[in-house]
N, C-alpha and C positions, 0 to 999 in steps of 0.2 A: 469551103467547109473544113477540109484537112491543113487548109493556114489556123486557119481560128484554133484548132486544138493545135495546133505546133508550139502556138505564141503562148495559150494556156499554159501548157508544160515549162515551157522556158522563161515565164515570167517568175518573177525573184519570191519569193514566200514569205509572208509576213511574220512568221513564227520565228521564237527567241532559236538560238543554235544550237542549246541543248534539247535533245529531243524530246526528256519527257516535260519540258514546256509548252514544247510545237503543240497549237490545236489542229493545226489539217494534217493531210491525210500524208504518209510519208510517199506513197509515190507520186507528189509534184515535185518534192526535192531534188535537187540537181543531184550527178553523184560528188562532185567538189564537195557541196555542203555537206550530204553526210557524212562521208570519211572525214571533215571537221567536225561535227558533232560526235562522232564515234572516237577521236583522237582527247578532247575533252571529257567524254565519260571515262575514259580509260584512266584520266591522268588523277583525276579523282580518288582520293585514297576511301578502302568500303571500309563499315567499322570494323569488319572481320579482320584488317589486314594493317589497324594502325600502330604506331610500334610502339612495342613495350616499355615500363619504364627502366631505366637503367638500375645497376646498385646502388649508387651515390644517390640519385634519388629517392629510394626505397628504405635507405637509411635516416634517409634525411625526416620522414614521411611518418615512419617508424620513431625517431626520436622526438619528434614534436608530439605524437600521442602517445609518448612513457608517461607513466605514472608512478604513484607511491601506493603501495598496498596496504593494506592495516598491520598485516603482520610487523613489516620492516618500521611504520609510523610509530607501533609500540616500542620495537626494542630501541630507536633510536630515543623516543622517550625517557624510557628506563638507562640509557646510557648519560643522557644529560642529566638525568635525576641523581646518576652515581658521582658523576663528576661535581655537580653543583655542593654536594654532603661535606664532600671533602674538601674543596674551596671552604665553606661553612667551619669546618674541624679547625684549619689550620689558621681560619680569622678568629675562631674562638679559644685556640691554646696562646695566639699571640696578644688576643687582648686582656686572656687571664695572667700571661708572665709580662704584660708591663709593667703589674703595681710591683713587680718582686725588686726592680731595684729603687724604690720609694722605700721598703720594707728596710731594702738592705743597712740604704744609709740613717733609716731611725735606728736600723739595731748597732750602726756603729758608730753614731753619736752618743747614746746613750753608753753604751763601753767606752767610748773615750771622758767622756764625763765624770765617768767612776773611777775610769785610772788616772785623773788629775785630781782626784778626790782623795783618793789610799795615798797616793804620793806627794803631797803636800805633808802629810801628818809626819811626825817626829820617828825614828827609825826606834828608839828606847822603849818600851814596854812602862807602861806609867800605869796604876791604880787607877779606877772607874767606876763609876755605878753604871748598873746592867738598864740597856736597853727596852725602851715599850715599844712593839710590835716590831713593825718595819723600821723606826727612828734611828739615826745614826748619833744625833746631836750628843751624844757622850760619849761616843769614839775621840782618842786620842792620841790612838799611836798606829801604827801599821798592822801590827797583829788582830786588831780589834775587827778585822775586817773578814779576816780567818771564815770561812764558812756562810760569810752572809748569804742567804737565800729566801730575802722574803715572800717568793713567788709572783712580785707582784712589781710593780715599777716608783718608787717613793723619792719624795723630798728629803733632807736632812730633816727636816721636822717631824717626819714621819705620815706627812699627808698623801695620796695618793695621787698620782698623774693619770688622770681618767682617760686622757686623749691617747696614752699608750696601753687604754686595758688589752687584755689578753699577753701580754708582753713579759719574760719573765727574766730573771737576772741572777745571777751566782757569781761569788769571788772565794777564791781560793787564794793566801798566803802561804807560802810554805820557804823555807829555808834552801838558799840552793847555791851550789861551789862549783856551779860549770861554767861560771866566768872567769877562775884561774885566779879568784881570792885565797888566800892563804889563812885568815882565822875562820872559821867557820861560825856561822851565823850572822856575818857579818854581810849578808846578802839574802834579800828574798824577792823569789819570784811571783808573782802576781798574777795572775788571771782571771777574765773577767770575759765571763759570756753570756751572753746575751738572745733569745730564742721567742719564735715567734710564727707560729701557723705553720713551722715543721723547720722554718728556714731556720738557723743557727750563725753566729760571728762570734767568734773567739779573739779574743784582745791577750799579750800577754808583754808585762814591762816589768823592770826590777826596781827594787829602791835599797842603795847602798848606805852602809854607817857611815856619813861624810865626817857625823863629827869625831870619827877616829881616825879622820884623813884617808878611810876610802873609798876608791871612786873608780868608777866601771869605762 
């Protein structure tokens, strides 16, 4: 009878090695086996004692749940909206100053037109009949041009040039000795300007008496 429970005790135990698996009773177990089983619980990490996460991780953790606030979504709104105005201003003063040099060279086409026009004519003062409106067609000499300002842009005929309306024109003759002519009147200076939406060209040439042999 004392073999029979000898060989009981010392027969092997069916139970897994961790002990709260084991279904029988802990003392069949050898002591070998438990102090393996208790060597294994031990090794076990409990939740109480798992380890922390580090900074690097914490940071890490932390940067993937940033956000954007509403406050900061506003002002950077308002910030793009400031910047965008001004993009906007500096497209719109550049695509208002391209027509100005279009403007420029109608207005100094037309001033050179007029000062091949005055300078062609005879330098002598010759007798005329006066002028209708704007029409030049009875200009004959150089003086005749004295004050022209018909406000308005004309043909010799006196027709208008509709395609340069708003466009205005003024010539001024006058007698001038700062070219180091010695009789006096024997040179006049010319000018011709020409105005339009504020812009201004000023032209200015001489026409000398050639037929008293002088020449500038």
């Amino acid at each position: 009878m004392a073999a029979a429970v000898t060989a009981a005790r010392t027969a092997p135990s069916p139970c897994l090695p961790l002990p709260a698996r084991c279904t029988s009773s802990p003392a069949v177990q050898s002591p070998a086996m438990a102090v393996a089983a208790q060597r294994q619980q031990q090794a076990l990490p409990s939740p109480d004692k798992r380890p922390s996460p580090s900074r690097e991780q914490q940071a890490m953790w932390n940067k993937r749940q940033a956000g954007v606030t509403l406050v900061e979504l506003i002002i950077a709104i308002v910030i793009i909206g400031i910047a965008v105005a001004g993009v906007m201003q500096v497209f719109r003063v550049t695509v208002v100053g391209s027509a100005d040099p279009i403007l420029q060279k109608q207005l100094r086409a037309v001033a050179e037109g007029m000062m091949d026009e005055i300078q062609r004519q005879p330098f002598a003062a010759t007798a005329n009949n006066a002028a209708s409106g704007c029409a030049r067609d009875t200009f004959n000499d150089v003086l005749d041009y004295n004050n022209y300002a018909p406000g308005k842009i004309c043909l010799v005929t006196g027709d208008e040039v509709t395609e340069l309306s708003g466009m205005t024109i003024s010539v001024t003759v006058v007698a001038d000795s700062a070219l180091g002519i010695a009789t006096a009147g024997d040179a006049y200076l010319i000018t011709v300007t020409t105005a339009k939406n504020g812009n201004v060209f000023s032209l200015r040439g001489w026409r000398a008496n050639y037929a008293k042999g002088v020449s500038i």
